[in-house]
N, C-alpha and C positions, 0 to 999 in steps of 0.2 A: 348358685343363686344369681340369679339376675342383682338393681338398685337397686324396687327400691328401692335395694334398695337399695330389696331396698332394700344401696345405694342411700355422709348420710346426715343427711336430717332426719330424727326419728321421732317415734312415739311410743311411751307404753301403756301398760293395763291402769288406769286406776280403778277401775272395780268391775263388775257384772250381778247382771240380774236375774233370775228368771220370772218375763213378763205374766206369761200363762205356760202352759203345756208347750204349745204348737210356736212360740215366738221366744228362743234363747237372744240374749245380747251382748255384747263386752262390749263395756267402753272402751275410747284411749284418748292421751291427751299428749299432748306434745312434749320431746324430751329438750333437754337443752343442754351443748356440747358438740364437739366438732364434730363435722358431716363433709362427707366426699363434694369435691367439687365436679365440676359440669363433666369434662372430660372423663377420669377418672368413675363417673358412673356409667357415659357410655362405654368403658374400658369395660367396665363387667358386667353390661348387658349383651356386648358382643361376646366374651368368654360363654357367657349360659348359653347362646346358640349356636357358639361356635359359627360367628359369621368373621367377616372381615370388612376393613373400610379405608376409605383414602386417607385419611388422617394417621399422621406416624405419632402412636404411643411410647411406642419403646419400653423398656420394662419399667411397671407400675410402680412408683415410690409411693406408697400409701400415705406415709408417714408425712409427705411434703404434698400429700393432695387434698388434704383438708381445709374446712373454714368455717367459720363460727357461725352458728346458726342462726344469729342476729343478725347476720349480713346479708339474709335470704329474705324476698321477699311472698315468693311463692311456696315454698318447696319446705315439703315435711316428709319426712320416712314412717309408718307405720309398721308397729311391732306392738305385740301385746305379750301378758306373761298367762303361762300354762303352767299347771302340773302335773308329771308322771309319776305314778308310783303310790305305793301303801306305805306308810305317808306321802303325801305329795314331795315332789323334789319340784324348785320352780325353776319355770326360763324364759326369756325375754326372746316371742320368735316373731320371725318374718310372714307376714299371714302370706303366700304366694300363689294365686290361681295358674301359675305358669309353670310352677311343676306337682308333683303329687305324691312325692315323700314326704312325710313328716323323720324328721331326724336332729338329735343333739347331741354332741360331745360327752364321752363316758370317760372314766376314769381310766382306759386304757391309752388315751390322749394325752403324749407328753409334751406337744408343743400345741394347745389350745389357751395359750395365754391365761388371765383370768378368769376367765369364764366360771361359772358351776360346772362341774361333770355328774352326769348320772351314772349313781353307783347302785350296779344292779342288787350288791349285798343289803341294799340298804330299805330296798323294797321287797315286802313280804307277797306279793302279787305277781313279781316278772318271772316272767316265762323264758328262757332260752330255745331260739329256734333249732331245732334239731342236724345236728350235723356241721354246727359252729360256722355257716355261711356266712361269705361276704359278700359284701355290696361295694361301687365304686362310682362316682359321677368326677365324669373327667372333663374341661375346660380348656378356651382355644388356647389361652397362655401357657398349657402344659399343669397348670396345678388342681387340685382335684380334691375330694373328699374320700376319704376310703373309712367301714367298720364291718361291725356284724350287726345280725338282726336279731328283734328280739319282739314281747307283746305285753303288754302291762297298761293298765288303768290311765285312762285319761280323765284331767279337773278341769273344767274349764267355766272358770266363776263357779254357781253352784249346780251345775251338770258333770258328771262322769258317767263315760262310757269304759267298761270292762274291755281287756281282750284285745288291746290294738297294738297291728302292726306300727316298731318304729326303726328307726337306723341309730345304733349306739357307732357314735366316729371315734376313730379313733387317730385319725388325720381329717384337716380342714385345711383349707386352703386360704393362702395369706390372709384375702380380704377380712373374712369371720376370725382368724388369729387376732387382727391388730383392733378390732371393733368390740371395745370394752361393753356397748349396749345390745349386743344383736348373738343372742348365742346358739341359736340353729334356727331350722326352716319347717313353715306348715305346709306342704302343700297341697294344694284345694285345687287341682286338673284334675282330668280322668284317668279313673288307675290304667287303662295301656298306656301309660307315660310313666307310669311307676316301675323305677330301679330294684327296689327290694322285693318286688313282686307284692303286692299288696290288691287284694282282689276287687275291693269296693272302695270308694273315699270313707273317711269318717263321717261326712255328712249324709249320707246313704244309711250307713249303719245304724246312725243315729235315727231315722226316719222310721226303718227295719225293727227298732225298738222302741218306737213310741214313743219316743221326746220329743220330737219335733213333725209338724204335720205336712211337709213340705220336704223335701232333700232338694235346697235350696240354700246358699249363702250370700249375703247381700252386704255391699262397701258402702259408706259413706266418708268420704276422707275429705280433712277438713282441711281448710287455708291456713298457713303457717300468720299469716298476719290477723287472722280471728281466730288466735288463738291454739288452732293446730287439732281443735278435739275431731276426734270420727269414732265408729262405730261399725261394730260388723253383728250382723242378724242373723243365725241359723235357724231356718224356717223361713216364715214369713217375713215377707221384707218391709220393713221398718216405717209407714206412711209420714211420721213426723218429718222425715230426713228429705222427701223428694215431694215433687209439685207434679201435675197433671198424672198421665198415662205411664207406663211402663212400658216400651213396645221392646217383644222381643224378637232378637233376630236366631233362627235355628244355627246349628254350628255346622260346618262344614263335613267336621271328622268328628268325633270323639275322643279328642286327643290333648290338644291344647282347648284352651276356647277361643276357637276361629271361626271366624264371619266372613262374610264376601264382601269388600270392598269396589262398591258400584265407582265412587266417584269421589272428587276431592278438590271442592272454590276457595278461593281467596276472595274475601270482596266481591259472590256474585259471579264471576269468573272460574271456570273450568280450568282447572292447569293439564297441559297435554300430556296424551299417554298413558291414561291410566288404563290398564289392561284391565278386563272383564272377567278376567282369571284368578287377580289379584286378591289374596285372602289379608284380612287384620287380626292378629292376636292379641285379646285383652288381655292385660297383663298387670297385675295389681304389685309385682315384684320389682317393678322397672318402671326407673324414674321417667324416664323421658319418654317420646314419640321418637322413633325409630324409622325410615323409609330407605325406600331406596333411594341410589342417587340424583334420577332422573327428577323424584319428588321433590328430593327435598331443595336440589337448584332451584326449578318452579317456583317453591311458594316462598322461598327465599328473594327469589328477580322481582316477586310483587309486592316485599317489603322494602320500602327505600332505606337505602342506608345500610344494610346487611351486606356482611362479605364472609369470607371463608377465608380462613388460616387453616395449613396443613398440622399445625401442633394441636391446635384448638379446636378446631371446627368452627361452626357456623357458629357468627355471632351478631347483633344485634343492636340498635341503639338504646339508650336504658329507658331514652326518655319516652318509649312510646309505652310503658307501664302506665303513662298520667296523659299521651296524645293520642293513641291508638283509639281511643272513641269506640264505636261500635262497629268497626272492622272486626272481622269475622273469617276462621277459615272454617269450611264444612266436610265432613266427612259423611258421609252416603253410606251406608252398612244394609243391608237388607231391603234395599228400597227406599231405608226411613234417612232423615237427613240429622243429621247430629252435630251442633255448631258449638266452637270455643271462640272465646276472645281470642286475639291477634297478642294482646296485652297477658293472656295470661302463659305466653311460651319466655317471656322473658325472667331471666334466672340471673344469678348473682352478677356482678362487677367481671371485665375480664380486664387483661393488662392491656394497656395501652398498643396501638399499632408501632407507634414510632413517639418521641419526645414532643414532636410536633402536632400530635396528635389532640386534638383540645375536646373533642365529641367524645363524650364516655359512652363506652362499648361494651353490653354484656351477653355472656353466656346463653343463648337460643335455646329453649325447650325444643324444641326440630332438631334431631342427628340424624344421620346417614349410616349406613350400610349395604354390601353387597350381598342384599338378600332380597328373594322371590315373594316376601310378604313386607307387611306391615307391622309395628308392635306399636299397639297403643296402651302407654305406662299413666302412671300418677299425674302427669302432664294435662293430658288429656280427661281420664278419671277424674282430677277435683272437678270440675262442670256437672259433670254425671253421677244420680246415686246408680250402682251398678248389682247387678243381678243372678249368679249361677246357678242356674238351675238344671239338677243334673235328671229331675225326670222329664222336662221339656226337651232336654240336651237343647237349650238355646242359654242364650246370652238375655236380660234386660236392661236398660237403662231409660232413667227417666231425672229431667232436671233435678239437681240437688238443690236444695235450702241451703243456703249461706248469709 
């Protein structure tokens, strides 16, 4: 998994509804309890893609990376809870459009901390896949998720779909060990990104059987300082949640959901270099905004007062949360132009430069990486209500209500 989560500030279920036929919904509302700090979540946004960056991590102390989710003044983690099985068995997941297993820890898992495990005896509906296959998602830091596969009944509020592929682990990897709220992963890409082999998404299937009029899932993720509530729509996307048009951009591949990244101002201004090549992947898993290097120095030199530490990465002044005004960086996707506050990349407290240091200095939504695309995480997303649309194979987004 990516943040994020997500990477954590989190969220979970408190209820679901079904509106009509064609429009399922879950709420979530904000959880409260320590969450990964800045660093520490680009630590496992680079693990999911296996990138790498100038900032020296060194091995991850989970345990010494957290901080109280009162200290945040952006930043929520979304998770809602599901149920598998005849009866349901529940779990608090990571809704992720950045990968496209669904999987949760089973009873063969002897180091999954607290968590629930699904026990396959326990449901009167699971299927075992034929020939006891495993699956594996391995990670830049070496740790990894390993189980078998299996298919049984999905709840999700008051929808269930029969018959779906999932991943029972039976290893996880530290992050999900030490994360008493977050106890496996949705993911909502396109199945050629799927490990277990799984042919369709669940949101396809769902469409294929008439619940939903649309194979379409749609985010609304809310501000940790109102409150932190969001919402995810299968089917029809949610009109209360976003203001004007929807525009969407086609995706590149069918793989992740990637767009083309035209362009990228600060203030009006063009930062140089952006290649025409350049793809962005939406990424509802991952906290941050991710660039490459060249980016993220750029729009960094056009914030005053930002510098880079090799522990920490880029960080920021805090006070432009309340002087940042309507400074603006723009991201270009499909032609169409797509603007955040400047105010809203700024994230928790970071430690001091030096003793003499009197300017409080926090943690930048903008990290860096040594990668050929862009990841645009929860950072970028609260702005946007956001759009997957798997029979357009394009991306939407359109202003969110806050």
């Amino acid at each position: 998994m990516k943040s994020s989560l997500f990477a954590i500030a989190a969220c979970m279920l408190l209820g679901s509804h079904l509106a009509q036929a064609d429009d399922f919904r879950i709420n979530l509302a904000q959880k409260q309890g320590p969450v990964l700090n800045t660093p520490a979540r680009l630590a496992k946004a680079l693990n999911k893609y296996n990138l790498t960056s100038r900032i020296s991590h060194g091995r991850l102390n989970m345990a010494s990376s957290t901080i109280e989710l009162d200290s945040v003044h952006v930043d929520v983690e979304y998770v809602g809870t599901i149920g598998i099985g005849t009866p349901a068995q529940e779990f608090n997941m990571d809704f992720d459009t950045g990968s496209s297993d669904i999987w949760v820890p089973s009873t063969d898992c002897s180091r999954c901390g607290n968590h629930p495990l699904f026990d396959p005896d326990d449901s009167s509906t699971f299927e075992k896949q034929p020939g006891n296959e495993t699956w594996s998602l391995r990670y830049g830091d070496g740790s990894g998720v390993v189980g078998t596969i299996g298919y049984d009944t999905f709840h999700l509020g008051d929808l269930s779909e029969s018959h779906e592929i999932f991943g029972l682990a039976r290893t996880v990897s530290m992050d999900f060990a030490v994360d008493p709220k977050l106890d496996g992963l949705f993911g909502l890409g396109f199945p050629s990104l799927s490990v277990i082999g799984a042919k369709k998404s669940i949101v396809e299937s769902m469409k294929e059987a008439g619940k939903i009029s649309e194979a379409s899932v749609s985010f609304y993720l809310g501000r940790a300082r109102n409150g932190g509530k969001g919402e995810i729509a299968f089917g029809k996307p949610n009109p209360e949640y976003y203001q004007g048009e929807i525009k969407y951009i086609p995706v590149d591949k069918p793989k992740y959901w990637q767009v083309p990244l035209e362009d990228v101002k600060v203030d009006g201004v063009s930062i140089n270099g952006v290649s025409s090549s350049l793809d962005a992947i939406v990424d509802t898993g991952t906290t941050l905004i991710i660039l490459p290097s060249d980016y993220s120095k750029a729009i960094h030199a056009a914030i005053p007062g930002s510098n880079f530490n090799s522990m920490h990465g880029w960080r920021v002044p805090c006070k432009l949360r309340e002087e940042a005004g309507d400074k603006e960086i723009v991201f270009t996707l499909g032609g169409h132009d797509f603007p955040m506050k400047v105010a809203d990349i700024v994230r928790e407290r970071a430690a001091p430069k030096s003793e003499d240091d009197q300017e409080k200095m926090c943690f930048s939504g903008i990290a860096e990486a040594n990668a050929p695309f862009v990841i645009l995480g929860d950072t970028f997303l609260r702005t946007y209500y956001s759009v997957y649309d798997f029979d357009r194979k394009a991306v939407g987004l359109a202003l969110a209500k806050h």
